[in-house]
C-alpha positions as CSV (number, residue, x, y, z in Angstrom):
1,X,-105.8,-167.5,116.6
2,X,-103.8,-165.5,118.7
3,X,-104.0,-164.7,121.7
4,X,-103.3,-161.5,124.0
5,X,-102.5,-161.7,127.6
6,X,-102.9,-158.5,129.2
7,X,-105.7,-157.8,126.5
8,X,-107.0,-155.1,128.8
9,X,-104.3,-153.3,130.0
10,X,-103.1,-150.0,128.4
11,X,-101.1,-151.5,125.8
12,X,-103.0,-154.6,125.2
13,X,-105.6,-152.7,124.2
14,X,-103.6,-151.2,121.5
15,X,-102.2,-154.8,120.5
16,X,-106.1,-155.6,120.3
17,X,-106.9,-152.9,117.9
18,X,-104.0,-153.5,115.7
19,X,-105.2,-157.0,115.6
20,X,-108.5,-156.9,114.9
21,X,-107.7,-154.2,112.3
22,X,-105.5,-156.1,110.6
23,X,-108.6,-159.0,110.7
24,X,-107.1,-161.4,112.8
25,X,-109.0,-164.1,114.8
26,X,-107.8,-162.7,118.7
27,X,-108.6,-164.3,121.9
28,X,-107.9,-162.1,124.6
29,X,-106.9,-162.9,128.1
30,X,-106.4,-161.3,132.1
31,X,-107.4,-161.4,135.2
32,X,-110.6,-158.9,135.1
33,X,-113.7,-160.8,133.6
34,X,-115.5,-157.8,133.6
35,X,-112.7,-155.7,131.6
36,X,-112.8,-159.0,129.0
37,X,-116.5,-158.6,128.5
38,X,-116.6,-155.0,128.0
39,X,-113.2,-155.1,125.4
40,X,-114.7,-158.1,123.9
41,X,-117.9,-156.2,123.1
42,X,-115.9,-153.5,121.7
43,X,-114.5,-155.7,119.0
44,X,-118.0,-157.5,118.1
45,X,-117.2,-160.5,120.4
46,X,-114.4,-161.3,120.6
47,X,-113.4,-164.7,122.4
48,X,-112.0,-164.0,125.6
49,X,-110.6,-166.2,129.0
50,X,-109.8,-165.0,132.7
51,X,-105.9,-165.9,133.2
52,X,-103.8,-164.5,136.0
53,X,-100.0,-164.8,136.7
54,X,-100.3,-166.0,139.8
55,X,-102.5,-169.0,138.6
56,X,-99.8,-170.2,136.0
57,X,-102.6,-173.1,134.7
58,X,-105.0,-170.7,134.0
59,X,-102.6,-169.1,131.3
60,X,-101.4,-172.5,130.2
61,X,-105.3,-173.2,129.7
62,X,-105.6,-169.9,128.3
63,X,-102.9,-170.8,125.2
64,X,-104.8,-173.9,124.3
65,X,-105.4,-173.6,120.7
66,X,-103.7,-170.6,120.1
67,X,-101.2,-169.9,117.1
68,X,-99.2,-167.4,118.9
69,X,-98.6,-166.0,122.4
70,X,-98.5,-161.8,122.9
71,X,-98.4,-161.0,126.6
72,X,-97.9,-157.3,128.0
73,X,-98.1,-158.3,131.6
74,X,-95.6,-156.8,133.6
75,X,-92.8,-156.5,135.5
76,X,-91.7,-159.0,133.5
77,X,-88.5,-159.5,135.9
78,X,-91.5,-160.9,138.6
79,X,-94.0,-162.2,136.1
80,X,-92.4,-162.8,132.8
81,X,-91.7,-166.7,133.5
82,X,-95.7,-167.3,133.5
83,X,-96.4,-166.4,129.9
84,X,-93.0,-167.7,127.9
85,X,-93.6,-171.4,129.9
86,X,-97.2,-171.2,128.8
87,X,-95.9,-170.4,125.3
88,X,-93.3,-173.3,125.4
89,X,-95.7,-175.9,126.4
90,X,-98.3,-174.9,123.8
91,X,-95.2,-175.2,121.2
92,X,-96.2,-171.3,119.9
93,X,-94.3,-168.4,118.8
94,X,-94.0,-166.2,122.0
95,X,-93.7,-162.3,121.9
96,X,-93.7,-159.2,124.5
97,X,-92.8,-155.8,125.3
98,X,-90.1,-155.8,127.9
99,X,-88.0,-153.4,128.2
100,X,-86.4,-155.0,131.6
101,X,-83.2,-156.0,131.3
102,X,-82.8,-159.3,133.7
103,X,-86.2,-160.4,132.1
104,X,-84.2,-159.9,128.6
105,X,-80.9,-162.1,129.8
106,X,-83.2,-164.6,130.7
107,X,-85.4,-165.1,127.9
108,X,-81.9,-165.2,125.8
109,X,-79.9,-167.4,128.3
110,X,-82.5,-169.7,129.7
111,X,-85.3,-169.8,127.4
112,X,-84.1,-169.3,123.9
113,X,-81.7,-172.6,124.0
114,X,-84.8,-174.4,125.2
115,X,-86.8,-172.8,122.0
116,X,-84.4,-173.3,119.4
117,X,-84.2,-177.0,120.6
118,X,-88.4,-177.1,120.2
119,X,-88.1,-175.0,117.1
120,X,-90.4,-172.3,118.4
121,X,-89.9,-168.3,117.6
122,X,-88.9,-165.9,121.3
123,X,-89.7,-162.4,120.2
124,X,-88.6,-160.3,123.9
125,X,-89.0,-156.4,123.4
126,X,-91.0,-156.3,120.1
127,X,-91.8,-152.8,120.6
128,X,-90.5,-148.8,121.5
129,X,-88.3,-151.1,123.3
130,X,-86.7,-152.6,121.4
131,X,-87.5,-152.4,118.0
132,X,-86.4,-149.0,116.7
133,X,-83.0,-149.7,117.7
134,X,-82.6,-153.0,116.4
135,X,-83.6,-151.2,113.0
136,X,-81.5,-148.4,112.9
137,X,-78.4,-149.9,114.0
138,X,-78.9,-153.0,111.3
139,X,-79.2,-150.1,108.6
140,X,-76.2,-148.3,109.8
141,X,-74.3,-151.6,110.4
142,X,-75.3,-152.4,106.6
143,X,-74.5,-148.7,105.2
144,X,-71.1,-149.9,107.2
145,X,-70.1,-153.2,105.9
146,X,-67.1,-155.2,107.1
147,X,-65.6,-151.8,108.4
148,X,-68.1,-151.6,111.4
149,X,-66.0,-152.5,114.9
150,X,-69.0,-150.3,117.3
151,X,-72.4,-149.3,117.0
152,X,-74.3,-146.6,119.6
153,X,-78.1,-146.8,119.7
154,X,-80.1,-143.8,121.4
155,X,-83.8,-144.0,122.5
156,X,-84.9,-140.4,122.8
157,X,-88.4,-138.8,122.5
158,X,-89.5,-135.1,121.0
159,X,-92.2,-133.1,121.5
160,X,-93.9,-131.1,124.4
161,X,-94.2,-134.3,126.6
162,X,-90.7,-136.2,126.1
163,X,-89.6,-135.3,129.6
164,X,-92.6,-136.1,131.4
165,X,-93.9,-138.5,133.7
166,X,-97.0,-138.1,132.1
167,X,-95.8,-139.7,128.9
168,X,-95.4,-143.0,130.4
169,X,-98.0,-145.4,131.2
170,X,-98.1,-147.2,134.5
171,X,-97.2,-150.5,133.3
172,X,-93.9,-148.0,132.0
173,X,-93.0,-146.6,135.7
174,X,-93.4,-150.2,137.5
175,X,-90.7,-152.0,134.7
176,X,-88.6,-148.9,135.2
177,X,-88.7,-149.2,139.3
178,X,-88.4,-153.5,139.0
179,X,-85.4,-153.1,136.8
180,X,-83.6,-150.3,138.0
181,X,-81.5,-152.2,140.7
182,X,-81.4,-154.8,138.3
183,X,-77.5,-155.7,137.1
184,X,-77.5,-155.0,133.6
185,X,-75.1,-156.2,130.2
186,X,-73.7,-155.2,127.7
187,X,-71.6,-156.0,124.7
188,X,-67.9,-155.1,125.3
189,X,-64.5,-156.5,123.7
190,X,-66.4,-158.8,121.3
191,X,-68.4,-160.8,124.4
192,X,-71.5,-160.1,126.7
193,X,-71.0,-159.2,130.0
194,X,-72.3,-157.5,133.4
195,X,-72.5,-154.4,133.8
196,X,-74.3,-151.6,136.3
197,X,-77.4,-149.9,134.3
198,X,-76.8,-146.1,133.7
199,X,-73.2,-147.1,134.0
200,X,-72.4,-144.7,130.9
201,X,-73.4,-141.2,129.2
202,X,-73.3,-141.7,125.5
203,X,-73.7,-138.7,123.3
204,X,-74.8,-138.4,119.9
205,X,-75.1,-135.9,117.7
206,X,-78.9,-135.4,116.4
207,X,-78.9,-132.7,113.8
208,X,-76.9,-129.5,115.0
209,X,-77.5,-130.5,118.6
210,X,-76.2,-132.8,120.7
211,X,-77.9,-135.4,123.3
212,X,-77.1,-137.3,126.1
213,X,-78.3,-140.9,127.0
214,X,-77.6,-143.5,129.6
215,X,-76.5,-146.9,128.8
216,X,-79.4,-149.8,129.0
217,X,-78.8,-153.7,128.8
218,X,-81.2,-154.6,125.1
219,X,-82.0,-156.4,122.9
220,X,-79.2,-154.9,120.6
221,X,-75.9,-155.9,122.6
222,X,-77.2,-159.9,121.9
223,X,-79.3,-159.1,118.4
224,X,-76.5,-157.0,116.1
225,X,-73.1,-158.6,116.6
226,X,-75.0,-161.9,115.3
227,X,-75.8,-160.1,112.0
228,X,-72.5,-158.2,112.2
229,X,-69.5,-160.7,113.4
230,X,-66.8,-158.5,113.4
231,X,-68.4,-156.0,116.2
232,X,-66.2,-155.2,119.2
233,X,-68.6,-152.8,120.9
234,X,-72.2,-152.3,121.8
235,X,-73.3,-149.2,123.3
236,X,-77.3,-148.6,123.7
237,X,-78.7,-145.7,125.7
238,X,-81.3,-144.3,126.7
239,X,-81.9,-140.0,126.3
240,X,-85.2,-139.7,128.4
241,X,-83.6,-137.2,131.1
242,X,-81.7,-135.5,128.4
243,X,-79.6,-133.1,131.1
244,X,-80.2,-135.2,134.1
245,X,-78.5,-137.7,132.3
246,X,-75.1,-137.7,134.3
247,X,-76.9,-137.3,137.7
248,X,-79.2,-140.6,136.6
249,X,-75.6,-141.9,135.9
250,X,-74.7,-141.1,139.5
251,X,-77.3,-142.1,140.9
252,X,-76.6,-145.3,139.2
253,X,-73.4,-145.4,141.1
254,X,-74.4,-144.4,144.1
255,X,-77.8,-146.9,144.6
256,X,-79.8,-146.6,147.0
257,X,-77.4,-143.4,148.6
258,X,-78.4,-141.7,145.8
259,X,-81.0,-140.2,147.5
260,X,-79.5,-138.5,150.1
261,X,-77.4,-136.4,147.3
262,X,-79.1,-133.1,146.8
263,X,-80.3,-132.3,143.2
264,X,-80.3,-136.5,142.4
265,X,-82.8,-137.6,144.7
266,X,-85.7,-136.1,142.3
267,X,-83.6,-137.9,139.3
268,X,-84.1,-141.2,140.8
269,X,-88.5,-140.5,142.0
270,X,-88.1,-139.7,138.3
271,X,-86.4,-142.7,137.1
272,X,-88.7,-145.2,139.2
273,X,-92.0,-143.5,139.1
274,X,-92.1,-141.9,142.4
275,X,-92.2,-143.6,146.3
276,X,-96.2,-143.1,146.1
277,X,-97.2,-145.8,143.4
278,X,-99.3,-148.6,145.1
279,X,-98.3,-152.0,144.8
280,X,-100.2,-153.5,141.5
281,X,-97.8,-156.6,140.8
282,X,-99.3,-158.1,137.8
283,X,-102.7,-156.4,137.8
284,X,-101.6,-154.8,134.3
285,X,-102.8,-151.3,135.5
286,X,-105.0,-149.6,132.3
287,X,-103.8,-146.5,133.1
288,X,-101.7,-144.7,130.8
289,X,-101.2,-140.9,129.0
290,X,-104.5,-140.1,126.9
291,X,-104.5,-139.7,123.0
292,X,-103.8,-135.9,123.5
293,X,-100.9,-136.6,125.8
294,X,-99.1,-139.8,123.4
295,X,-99.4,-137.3,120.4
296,X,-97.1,-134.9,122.2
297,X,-94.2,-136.9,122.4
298,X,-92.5,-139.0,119.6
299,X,-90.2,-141.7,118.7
300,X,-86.3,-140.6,118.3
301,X,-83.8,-143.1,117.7
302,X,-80.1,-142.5,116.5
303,X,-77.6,-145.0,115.5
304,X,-73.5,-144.5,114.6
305,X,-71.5,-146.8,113.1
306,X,-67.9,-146.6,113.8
307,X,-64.8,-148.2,112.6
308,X,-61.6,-149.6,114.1
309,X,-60.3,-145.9,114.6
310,X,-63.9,-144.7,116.3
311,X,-64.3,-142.6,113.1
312,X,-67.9,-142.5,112.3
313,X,-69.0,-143.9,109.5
314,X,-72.4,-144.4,109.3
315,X,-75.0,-143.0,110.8
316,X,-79.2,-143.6,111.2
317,X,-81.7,-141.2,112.1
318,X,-85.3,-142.3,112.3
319,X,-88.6,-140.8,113.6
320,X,-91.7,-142.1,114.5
321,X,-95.3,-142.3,116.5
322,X,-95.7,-141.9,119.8
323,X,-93.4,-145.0,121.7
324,X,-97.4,-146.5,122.7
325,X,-98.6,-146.4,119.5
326,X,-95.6,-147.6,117.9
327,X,-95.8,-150.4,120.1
328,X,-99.5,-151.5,119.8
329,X,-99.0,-151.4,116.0
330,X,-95.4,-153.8,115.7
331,X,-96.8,-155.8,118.1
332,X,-100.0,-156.5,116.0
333,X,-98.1,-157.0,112.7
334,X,-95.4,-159.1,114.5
335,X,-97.9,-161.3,115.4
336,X,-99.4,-161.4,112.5
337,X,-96.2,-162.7,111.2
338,X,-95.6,-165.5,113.2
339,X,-98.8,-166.8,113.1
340,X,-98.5,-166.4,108.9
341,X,-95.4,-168.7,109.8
342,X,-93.1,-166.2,107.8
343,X,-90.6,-166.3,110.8
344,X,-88.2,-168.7,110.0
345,X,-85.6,-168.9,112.9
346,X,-86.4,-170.2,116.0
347,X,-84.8,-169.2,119.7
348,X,-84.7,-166.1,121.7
349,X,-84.3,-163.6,117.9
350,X,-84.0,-160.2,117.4
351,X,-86.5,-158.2,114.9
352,X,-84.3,-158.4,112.2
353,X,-83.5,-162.0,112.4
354,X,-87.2,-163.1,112.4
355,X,-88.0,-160.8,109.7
356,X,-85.4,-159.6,107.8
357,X,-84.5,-156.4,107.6
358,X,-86.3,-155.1,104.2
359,X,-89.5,-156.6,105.9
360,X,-88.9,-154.7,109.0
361,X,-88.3,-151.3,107.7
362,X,-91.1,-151.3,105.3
363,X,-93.2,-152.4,108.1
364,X,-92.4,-150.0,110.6
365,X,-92.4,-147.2,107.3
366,X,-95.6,-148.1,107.0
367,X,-96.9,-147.4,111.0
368,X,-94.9,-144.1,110.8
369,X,-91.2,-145.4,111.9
370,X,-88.9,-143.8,108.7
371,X,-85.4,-143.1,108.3
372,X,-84.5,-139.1,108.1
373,X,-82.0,-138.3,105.7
């Protein structure tokens, strides 16, 4: 049985689906009893528990008899520590969606030693973030070989609403706001090590135009030098603000003075989802784009290659469903996975380490996630 914590928040609901389409057994968890009911009677009953982050026994109780754990409760940078030691004291496979970086450092640095000893799957970031990336730069670092010395990953999305606020849920814009004065990482001179978010604009070439990301700490500067040794260099970025890109840069610089700098102040209400958002720490908000609004804006993600000499020598395109969608979807199969026990590593792991990477790409082929040639 798995079970979801957050079931009834905007992306829960989405793990739910994927679930119970799939025809897993699904227990579903939060802090609304009301919300549980009403999704539980959705899915023809399914068992459901009231859990709250800040009642950490309640989600310990909660993961009694569960196979694995899937939480979407967010920030994870507050909240994340509630779930992954409810998953380590059941002794279960543990997965999320973060996209936070000091809730990713963590889960690597503090909790996956403490896995690996107990022989128990961490999946952080199984999703939009950061799944697409870990996929593409495998395949290029593969199409590479022993050649490879850096890889840049670029999260970008298309369509009429990759550039707006509306696109993102409000689980999104609260991780965005907790993390953004967060130090980051990133994988420089063969080692991890601190670094600013936004520190860097990386451009790629997508087609016959080019794009312009910022750099992130993922999943990818810890996940692809241990399937690829010899890599020097790290670089992932991401292309929401596509022009703005150097002024989120800036702002990155500049912190919280940032907003006194004409034309960068609206880049950072941008970045962090506004001053106006009410404080909803760990309520795991349902609100989120509509089905019309999700189907305007896709999943873009670019990986290069490059040698010794920063020649280019491989490079990945893919395209897929909206980043939501995507996310509901690998999250449902993911955990399908583990609780299948086909996951045979244990520790904080990347996609492609618990999966392999044939599994992987002919997973997310079939949600919609595919390689353009």
């Amino acid at each position: 049985m798995i079970l979801v914590f957050g079931a009834t928040g905007y992306t829960g609901r989405m793990v739910v689906e994927s679930l119970v389409s799939d025809g897993r057994d699904v227990r579903i968890a939060g802090r609304s009893q009301e919300r549980l009911e009403k999704l539980s009677a959705r899915h023809g009953g399914l068992d459901w528990c009231v859990a709250d982050v800040k009642e950490p026994d309640s989600v310990v109780k909660a993961a009694e008899g569960a196979s694995v754990l899937v939480t979407t409760v967010g920030p994870y940078t507050w909240w994340g520590h509630v779930a992954a030691d409810a998953a380590l004291h059941a002794g279960i496979p543990y997965i999320d969606i973060t996209g936070e970086p000091g809730w990713l450092r963590k889960v690597f640095d503090e909790y996956g030693p403490r896995a690996a000893e107990a022989g128990i799957p961490m999946l952080p970031a199984i999703g939009y973030d950061y799944v697409p990336g870990n996929l593409a730069g495998a395949l290029a670092l593969e199409a590479a070989g022993d050649a490879a010395r850096s890889v840049d990953i670029g999260y970008f999305l298309t369509g009429e609403n990759s550039r707006s606020m509306k696109s993102l849920s409000g689980g999104t814009l609260r991780s965005l706001r907790a993390s953004s004065s967060e130090e980051q990482f990133a994988f420089r001179g063969g080692k991890l090590v601190g670094e600013r978010g936004a520190k860097r604009v990386i451009t790629f070439e997508i087609g016959a135009r080019k794009a312009t990301a910022v750099s992130i700490g993922s999943t990818e500067h810890y996940t692809l030098p241990r399937l690829a040794p010899q890599l020097e260099t790290v670089n992932a970025g991401l292309g929401w603000f596509g022009p703005a890109s150097r002024a989120v840069s800036l702002a990155s610089a500049l912190g919280r003075q940032a907003e006194r700098v004409p034309g960068v102040s609206s880049v950072v209400q941008r970045l962090t989802g506004g001053q106006g958002m009410r404080d909803t720490k760990g309520t795991n908000d349902p609100s989120g784009p509509s089905e019309d609004s999700r189907a305007q804006a896709r999943t873009n993600v670019v990986a290069v290659a490059r040698d010794a000499g920063g020649r280019d020598i491989a490079h990945v395109h893919l395209d897929g469903p909206n980043p939501y969608d995507l996310t509901g979807k690998i999250v449902g199969w993911a955990a399908g996975q583990a609780e299948d026990g086909s996951i045979n590593a244990s520790g904080a792991i990347g996609p492609v380490e618990a999966f392999g990477l044939d599994a992987l790409r002919d997973a997310c082929a079939v949600i919609g996630l595919r390689e353009i040639q």
